[in-house]
C-alpha positions as CSV (number, residue, x, y, z in Angstrom):
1,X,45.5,117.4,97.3
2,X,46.2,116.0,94.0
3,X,49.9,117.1,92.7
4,X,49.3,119.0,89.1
5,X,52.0,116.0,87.8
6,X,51.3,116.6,84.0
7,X,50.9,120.4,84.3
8,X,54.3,120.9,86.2
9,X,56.2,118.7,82.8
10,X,54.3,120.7,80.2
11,X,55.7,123.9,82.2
12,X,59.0,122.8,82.3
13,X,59.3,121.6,78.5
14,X,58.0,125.1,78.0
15,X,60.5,127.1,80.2
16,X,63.3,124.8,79.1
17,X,62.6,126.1,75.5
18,X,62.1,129.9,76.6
19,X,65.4,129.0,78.1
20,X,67.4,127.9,75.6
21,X,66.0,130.3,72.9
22,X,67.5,132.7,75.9
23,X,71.3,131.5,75.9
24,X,71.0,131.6,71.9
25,X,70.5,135.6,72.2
26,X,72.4,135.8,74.8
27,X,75.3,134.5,72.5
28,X,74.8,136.4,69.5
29,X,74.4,139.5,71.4
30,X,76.5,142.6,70.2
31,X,79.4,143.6,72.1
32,X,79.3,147.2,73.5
33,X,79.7,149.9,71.0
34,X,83.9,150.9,70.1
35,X,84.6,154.3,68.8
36,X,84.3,154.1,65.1
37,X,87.1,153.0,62.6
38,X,87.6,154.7,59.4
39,X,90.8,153.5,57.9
40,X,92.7,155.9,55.2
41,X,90.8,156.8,51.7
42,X,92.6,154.9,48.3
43,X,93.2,158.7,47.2
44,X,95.3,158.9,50.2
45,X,97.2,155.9,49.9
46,X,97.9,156.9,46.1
47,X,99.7,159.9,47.2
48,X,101.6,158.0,49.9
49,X,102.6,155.5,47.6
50,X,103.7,157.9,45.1
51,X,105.7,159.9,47.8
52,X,107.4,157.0,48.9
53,X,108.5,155.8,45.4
54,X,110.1,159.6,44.9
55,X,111.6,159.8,48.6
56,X,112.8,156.2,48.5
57,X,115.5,155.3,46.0
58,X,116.7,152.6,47.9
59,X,114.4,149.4,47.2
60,X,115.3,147.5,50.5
61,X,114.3,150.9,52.2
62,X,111.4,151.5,50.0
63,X,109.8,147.9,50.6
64,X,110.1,148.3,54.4
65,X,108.1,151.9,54.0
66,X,105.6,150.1,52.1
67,X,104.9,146.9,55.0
68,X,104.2,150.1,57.9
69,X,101.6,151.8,54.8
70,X,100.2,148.1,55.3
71,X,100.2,148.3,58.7
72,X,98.6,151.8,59.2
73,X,96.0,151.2,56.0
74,X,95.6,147.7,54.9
75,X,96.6,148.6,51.6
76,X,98.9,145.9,50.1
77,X,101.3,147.7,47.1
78,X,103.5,146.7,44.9
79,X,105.9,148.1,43.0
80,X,106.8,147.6,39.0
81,X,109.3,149.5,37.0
82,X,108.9,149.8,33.2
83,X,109.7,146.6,32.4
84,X,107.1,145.5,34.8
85,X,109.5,144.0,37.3
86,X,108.9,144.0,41.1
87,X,110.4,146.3,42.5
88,X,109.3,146.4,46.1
89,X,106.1,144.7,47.5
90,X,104.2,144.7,50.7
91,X,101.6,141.5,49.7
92,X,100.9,138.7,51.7
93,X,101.1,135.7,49.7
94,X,99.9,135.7,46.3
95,X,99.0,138.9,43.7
96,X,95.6,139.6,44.6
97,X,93.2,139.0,41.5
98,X,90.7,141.4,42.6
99,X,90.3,144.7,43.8
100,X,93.5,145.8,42.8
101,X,93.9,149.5,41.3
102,X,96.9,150.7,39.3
103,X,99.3,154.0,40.2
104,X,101.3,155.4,37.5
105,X,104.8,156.1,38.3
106,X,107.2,158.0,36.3
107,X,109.3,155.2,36.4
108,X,107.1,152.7,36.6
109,X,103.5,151.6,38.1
110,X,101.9,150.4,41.6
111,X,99.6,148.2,41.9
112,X,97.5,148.5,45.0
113,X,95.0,146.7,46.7
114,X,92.6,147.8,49.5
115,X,90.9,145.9,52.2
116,X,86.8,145.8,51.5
117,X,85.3,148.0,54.4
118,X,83.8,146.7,57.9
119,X,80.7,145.4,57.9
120,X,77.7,146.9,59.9
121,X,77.3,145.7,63.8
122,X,74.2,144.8,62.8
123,X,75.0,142.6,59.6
124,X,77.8,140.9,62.1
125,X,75.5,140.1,64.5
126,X,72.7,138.6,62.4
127,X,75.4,136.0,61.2
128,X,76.3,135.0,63.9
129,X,72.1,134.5,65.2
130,X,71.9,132.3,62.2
131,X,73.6,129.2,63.6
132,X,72.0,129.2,67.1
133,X,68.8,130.1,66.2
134,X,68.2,127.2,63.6
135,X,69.5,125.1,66.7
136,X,66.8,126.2,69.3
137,X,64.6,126.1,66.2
138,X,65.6,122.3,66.0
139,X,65.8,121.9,69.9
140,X,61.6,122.9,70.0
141,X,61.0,121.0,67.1
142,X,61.9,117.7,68.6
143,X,61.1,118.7,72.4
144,X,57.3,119.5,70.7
145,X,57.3,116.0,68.8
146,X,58.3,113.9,71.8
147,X,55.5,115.8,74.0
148,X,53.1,114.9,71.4
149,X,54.1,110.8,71.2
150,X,54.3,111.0,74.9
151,X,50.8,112.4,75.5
152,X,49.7,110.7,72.0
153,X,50.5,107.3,73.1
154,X,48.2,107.2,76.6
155,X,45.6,109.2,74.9
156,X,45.2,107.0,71.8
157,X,45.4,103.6,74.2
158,X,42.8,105.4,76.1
159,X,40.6,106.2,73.4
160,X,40.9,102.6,72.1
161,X,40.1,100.9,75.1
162,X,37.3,103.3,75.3
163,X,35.6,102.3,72.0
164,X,36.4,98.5,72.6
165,X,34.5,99.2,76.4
166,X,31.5,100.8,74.1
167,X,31.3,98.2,72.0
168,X,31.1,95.4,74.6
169,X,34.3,93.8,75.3
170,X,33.7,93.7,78.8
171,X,37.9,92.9,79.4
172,X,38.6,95.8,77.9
173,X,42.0,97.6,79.8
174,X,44.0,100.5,79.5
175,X,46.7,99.4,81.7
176,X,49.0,102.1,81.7
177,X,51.4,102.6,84.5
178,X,51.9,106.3,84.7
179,X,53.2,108.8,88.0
180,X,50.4,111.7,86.5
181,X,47.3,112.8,86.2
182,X,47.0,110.6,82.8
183,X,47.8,107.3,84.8
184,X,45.4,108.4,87.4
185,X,42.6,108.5,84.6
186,X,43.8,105.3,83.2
187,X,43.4,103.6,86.6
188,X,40.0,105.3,87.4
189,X,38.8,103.7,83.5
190,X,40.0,100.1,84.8
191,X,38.3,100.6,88.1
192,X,35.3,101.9,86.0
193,X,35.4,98.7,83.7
194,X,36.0,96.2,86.2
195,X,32.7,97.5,88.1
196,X,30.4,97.8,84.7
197,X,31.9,94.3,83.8
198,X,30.6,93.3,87.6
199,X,27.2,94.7,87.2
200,X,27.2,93.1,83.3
201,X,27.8,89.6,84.8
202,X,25.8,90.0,87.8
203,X,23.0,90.8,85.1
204,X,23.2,88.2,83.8
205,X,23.6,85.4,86.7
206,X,20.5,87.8,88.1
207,X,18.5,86.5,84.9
208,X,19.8,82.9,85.1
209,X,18.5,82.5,88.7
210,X,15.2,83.8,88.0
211,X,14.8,81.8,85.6
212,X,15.9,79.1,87.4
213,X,13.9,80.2,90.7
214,X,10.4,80.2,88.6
215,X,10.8,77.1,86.8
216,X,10.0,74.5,89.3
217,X,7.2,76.3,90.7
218,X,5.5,77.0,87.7
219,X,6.0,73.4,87.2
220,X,4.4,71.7,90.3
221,X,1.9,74.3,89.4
222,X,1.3,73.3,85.7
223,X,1.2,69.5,87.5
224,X,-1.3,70.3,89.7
225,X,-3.7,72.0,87.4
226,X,-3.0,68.9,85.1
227,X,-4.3,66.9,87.3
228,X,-7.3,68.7,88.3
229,X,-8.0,68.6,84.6
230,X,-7.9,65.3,84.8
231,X,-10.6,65.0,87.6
232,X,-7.9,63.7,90.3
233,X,-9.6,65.5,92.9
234,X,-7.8,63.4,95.7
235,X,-4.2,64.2,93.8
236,X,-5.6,67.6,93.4
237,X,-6.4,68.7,96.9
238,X,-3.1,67.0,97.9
239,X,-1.1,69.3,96.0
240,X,-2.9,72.6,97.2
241,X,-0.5,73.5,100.2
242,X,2.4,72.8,97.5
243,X,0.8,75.0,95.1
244,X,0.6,77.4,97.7
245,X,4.2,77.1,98.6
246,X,5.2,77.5,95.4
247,X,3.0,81.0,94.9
248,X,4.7,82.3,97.9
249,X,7.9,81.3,96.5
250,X,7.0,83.3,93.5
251,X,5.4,86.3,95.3
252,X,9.0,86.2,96.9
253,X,11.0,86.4,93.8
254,X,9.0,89.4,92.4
255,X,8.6,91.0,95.6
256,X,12.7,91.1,95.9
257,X,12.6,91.8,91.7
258,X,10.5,95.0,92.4
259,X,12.2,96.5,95.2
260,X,15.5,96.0,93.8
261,X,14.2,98.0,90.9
262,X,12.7,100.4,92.9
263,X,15.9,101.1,95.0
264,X,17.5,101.4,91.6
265,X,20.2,98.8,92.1
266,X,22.6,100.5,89.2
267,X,24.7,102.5,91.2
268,X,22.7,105.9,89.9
269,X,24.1,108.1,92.2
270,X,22.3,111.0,90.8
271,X,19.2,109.6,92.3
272,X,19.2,108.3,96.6
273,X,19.1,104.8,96.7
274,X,16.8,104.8,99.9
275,X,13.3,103.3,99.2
276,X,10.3,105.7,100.3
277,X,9.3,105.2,104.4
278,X,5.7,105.3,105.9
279,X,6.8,106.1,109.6
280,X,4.4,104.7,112.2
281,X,5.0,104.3,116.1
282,X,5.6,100.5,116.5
283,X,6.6,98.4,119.8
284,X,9.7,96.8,119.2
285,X,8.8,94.3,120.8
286,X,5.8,93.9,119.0
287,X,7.6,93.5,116.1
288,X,9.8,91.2,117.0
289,X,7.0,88.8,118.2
290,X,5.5,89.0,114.8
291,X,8.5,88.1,113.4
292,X,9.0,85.2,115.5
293,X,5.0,83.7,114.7
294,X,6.2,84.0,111.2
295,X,9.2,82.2,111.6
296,X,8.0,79.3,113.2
297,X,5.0,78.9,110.6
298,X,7.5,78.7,107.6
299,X,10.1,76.9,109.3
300,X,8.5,74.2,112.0
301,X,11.7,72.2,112.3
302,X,14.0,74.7,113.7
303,X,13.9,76.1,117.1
304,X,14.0,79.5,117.8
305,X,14.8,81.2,120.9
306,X,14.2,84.6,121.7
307,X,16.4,86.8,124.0
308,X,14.5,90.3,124.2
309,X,13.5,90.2,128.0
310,X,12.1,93.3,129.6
311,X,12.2,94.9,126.2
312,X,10.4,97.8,126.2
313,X,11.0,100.5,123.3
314,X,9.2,102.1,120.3
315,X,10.2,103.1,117.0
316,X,9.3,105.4,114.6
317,X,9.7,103.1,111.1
318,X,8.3,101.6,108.3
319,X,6.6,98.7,110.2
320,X,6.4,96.5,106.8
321,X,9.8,97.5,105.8
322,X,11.5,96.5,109.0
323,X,9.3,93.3,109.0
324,X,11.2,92.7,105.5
325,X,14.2,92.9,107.1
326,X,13.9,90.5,109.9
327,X,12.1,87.9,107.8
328,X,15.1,87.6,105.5
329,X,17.4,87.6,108.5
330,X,15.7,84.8,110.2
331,X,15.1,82.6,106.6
332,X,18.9,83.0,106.0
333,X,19.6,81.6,109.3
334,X,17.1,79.0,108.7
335,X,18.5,78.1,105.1
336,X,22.1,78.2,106.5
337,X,22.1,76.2,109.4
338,X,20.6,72.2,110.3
339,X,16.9,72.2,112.2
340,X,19.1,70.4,115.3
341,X,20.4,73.8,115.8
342,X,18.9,76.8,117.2
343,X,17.9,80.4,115.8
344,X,18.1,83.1,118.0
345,X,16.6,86.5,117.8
346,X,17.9,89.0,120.7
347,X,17.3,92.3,121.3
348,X,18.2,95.1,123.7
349,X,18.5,99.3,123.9
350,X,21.6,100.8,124.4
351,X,22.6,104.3,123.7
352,X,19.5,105.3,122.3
353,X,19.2,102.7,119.3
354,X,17.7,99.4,119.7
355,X,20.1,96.2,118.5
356,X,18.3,93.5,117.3
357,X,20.9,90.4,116.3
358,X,20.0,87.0,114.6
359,X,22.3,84.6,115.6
360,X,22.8,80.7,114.0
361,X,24.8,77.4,114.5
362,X,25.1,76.8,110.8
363,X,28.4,76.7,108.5
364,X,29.1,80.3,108.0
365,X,30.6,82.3,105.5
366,X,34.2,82.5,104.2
367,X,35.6,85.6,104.3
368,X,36.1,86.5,100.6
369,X,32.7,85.7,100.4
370,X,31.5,88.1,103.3
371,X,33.3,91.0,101.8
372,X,30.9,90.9,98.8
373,X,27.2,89.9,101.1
374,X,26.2,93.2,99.8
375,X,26.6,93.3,96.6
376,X,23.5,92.8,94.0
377,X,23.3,89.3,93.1
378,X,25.9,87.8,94.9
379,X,25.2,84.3,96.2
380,X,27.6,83.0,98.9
381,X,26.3,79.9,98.1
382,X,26.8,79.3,94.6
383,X,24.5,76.1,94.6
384,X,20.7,76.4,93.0
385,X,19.1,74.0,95.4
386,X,16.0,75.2,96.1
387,X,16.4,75.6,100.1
388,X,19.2,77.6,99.9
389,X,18.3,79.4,96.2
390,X,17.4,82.8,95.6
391,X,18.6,86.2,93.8
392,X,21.3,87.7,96.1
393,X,19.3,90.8,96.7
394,X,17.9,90.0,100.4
395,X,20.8,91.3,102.1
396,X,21.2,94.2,99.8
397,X,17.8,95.5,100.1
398,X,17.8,94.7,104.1
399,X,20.5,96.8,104.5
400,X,19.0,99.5,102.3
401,X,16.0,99.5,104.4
402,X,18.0,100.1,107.3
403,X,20.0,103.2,106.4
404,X,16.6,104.7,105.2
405,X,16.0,104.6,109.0
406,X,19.5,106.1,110.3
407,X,20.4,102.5,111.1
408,X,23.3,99.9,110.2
409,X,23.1,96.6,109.3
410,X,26.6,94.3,110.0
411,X,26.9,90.8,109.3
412,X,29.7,88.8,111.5
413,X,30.9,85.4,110.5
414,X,33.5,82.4,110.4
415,X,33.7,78.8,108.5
416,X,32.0,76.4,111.1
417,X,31.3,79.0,113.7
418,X,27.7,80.4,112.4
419,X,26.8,83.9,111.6
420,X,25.3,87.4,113.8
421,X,23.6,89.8,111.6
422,X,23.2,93.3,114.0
423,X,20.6,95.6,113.3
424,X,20.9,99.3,114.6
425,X,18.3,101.3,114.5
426,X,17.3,104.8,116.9
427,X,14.5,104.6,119.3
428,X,11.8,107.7,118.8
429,X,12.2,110.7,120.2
């Protein structure tokens, strides 16, 4: 099961904000509710002051009544006689400049200021949000603009390599190295590349070796028919079992063009890529002694040895299908091993299935090569010699043919040690 990766950070950006919008309120909340404070009126601190002054001669005494007035009220007051000399004072500090009332005195005047009232719980609180709240506000704002450059980034180098892919630059990469789901896409658009590059290039070598392949028997034929122009009967007739050689060459090459096409080599999964079967009941080993006359028509100089005794089995198959698939078995090991060496084409029933096996002498494969026998166009022999050429599909569509009858096809192989191609198929019922 695929871990949500990129979901699961998005979450937690998202829950880390929710949180710390959270703490911010839960800083700025209001303490619980005090009984309510309603310090003493100015008209009552007027008559106080003005009681003081008359009970109070004594300005030592009168200045010390005044500081517990402060205490009790707030109210700062001072005291001027006539001449406008202080008397007796309970301000802090400086005069205050501002709301600051005057008391007349017989004797004099007071000058008194009064605190400004409480503010509201509410006003007190909605200070103290400000602050905190313009911090989460900055907290999301940058939390929002590093998600977007770190899901930006990817998605633009994504796009990008995207469009470059569309446009034909076949080396076109995303290479991003990323523990999410956005690295996983990034890796599944390489893998996609690298395989559309494959079937681009194998394309392309598929058009080079056709063109290749037809040349030189359209050319002996072109020869021939030059010199039958020519009235070289002699020259002529001795080119006839070439020319026929070379049409059967050709009737090869269009036969392997066809079915390839009709397999639908692209990788179109949308539509099976098992070619259509005409089931008949067929002798195997029938079919493996037509295989065998075959053989030893088109290739005289080997030797081939069969290894099927007692066989006795039927199949229900596609008798010119199957035929297809031993033919190309049998010319590979032909092509790929020296006539002083011998073919051999075994077969025997076990668990219901018949297992037919071509075996050969020859030079075998490597094994980076033998990895890839199946893929379209791929050549393990890279040389265009005409007795090993041909388009890399035989092996592709042989094995093709075989799954369309429940079967397997495995190839087994070393350097110097020859090759076993095993065919599987199931008896009939």
């Amino acid at each position: 099961m695929i871990r949500p990766r990129l979901v699961l950070r998005i979450y937690l950006i998202g829950l880390a904000q929710v949180a710390a919008l959270a703490g911010a309120l839960w800083l700025v909340r209001p303490g619980p509710p005090g009984p309510p404070r309603r310090g003493p009126g100015e008209g009552f601190v007027r008559i106080a002051v003005e009681h003081l002054v008359q009970s109070t001669p004594d300005a030592a005494q009168l200045g010390n009544r005044l500081r517990e007035l402060r205490d009790q009220s707030g109210a700062e007051v001072t005291i001027l006689d006539s001449q406008g000399r202080t008397v007796a004072s309970s301000a802090t500090g400086a005069p205050r400049a501002r709301g600051v009332s005057t008391v007349e005195l017989s004797n004099g005047r007071a000058l008194v200021w009064m605190p400004p009232p409480p503010r509201p719980e509410r006003e007190q609180s909605a200070g103290r949000a400000v602050l905190p709240i313009a911090l989460v506000l900055g907290l999301v704002g940058i939390s929002a603009v590093l998600t977007t450059v770190w899901l930006g980034r990817p998605l633009a180098k994504l796009s990008q390599a995207a469009r470059d892919l569309g446009a034909g630059k076949l080396t076109a990469r995303a290479d991003l190295r990323r523990n999410d789901e956005l690295g996983d896409v990034a890796v599944a658009f390489d893998e996609m590349a690298e395989r559309i590059g494959h079937l681009v290039r194998a394309q392309r070598e598929l058009l080079a070796n056709v063109s290749h392949e037809l040349r030189t028997p359209l050319a002996r034929i072109r020869v021939a028919l030059d010199l039958a122009a020519e009235g070289d009967a002699e020259q002529a007739a001795a080119s006839l079992g070439e020319i026929a050689s070379d049409l059967a060459e050709l009737e090869r090459l269009v036969g392997d063009v066809l079915t390839a096409a009709r397999l639908e080599l692209s990788s179109d999964v949308a539509a099976p890529p098992q070619p259509p079967i005409r089931c008949e009941r067929i002798e195997a080993r029938e079919l493996l002694d037509e295989a065998a006359t075959r053989f030893r028509a088109t290739h005289p100089a080997h030797q081939l040895v069969i290894d099927a005794g007692g066989l006795d089995a039927r199949l229900d198959a596609d008798r010119m299908l199957l035929r297809r698939v031993l033919d190309n078995l049998l010319d590979n090991a032909a092509k790929h091993s020296e006539s002083s060496t011998p073919v051999t084409l075994a077969a025997r029933v076990d668990e219901q299935k018949l297992w037919i096996e071509v075996r050969d002498q020859g030079r075998g494969i490597a094994p980076d090569d033998l990895r890839n026998l199946f893929t379209p166009f791929f050549r393990a022999d890279r040389s265009r010699a005409r007795q090993t050429g041909g388009l890399g599909l035989g092996l592709l569509l042989a094995r093709r043919i075989v799954e369309a009858h429940r079967g397997s096809l495995e190839i087994e192989s070393a350097p110097q040690r020859g090759t076993v191609a095993r065919v599987r198929v199931p008896l009939a019922a």
